[in-house]
N, C-alpha and C positions, 0 to 999 in steps of 0.2 A: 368264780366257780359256780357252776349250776348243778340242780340236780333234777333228776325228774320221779316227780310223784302219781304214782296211778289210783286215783279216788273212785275210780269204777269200779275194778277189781271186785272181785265177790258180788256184785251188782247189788251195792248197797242204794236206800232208801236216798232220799237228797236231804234228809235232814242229816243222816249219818255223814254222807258223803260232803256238807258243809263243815261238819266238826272236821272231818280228815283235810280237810283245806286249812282252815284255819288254827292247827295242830301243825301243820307244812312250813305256813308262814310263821308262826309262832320256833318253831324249831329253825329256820333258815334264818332269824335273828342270830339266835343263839351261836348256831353251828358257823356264822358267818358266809350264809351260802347268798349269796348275789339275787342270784336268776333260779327260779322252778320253773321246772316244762310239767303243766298240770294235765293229765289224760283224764277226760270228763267223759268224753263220748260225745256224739253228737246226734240221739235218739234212733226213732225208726226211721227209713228211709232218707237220714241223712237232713231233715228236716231242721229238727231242733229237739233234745230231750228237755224234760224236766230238771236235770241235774246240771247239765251247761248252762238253761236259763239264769238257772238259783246263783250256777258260779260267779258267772259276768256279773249278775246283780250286784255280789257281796263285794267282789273284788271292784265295783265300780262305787263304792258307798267306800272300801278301804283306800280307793284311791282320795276320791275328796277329804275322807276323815287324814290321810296324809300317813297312814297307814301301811301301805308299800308307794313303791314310787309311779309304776305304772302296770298296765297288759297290756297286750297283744292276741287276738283272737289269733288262731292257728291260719284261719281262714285270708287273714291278713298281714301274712308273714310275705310284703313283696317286698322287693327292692327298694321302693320309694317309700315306704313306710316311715315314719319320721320316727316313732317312738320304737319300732323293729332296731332303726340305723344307734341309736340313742342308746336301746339296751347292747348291742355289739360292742359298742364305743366302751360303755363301763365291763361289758364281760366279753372279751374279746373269744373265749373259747366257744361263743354261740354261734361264732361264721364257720368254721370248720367242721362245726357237731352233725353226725349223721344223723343223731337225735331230734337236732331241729330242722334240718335240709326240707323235708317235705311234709309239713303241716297241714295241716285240714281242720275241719270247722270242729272236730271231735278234742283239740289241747289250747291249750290258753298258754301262751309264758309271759312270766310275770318278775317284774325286776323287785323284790322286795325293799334293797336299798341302792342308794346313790355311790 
């Protein structure tokens, strides 16, 4: 099961928008939710904002801490993707999802567990 969470939304601060992440993940324990499709944005012109930066960061500090299992930047959603093919395998409803079909550097999905 996956769900997705939009942390932009109200174009909150990136400290706010860290707590809604990690409020997500903390919740998708509970609720036994697999996979978050996280919408962060991807700033002006498509560059990088502040808030994706912060995400990857935490989500790559939860990854080592062993904290979820793994991400996926949006931007990196191909076919060869090892850890894309990996999250399908345990949540098979993310090959079918219109939600995740066309990714861009603005969502991260993230397998919280195994």
């Amino acid at each position: 099961m996956y769900k997705v969470v939009n942390i932009k939304e109200n174009s909150p601060n990136s400290d706010y928008a860290l707590y809604l992440l990690d409020t997500a993940i903390k919740d998708a324990k509970i609720e036994n939710t697999q996979v978050l499709v996280i919408i962060h944005g991807y700033g002006s012109n498509g560059v990088g904002g502040l808030i994706k930066r912060r995400v990857r960061a935490l989500l790559k500090k939860y990854k080592k801490e062993q904290k979820i299992a793994t991400f996926v930047g949006g931007e990196e959603w191909g076919d060869t993707n090892e850890d894309k093919i990996f999250i399908q395998s345990v949540c098979p409803e993310t090959i079918v999802s219109r939600d995740i079909g066309n990714l861009n550097s603005g969502v991260t999905v993230v397998l919280v567990y195994k």
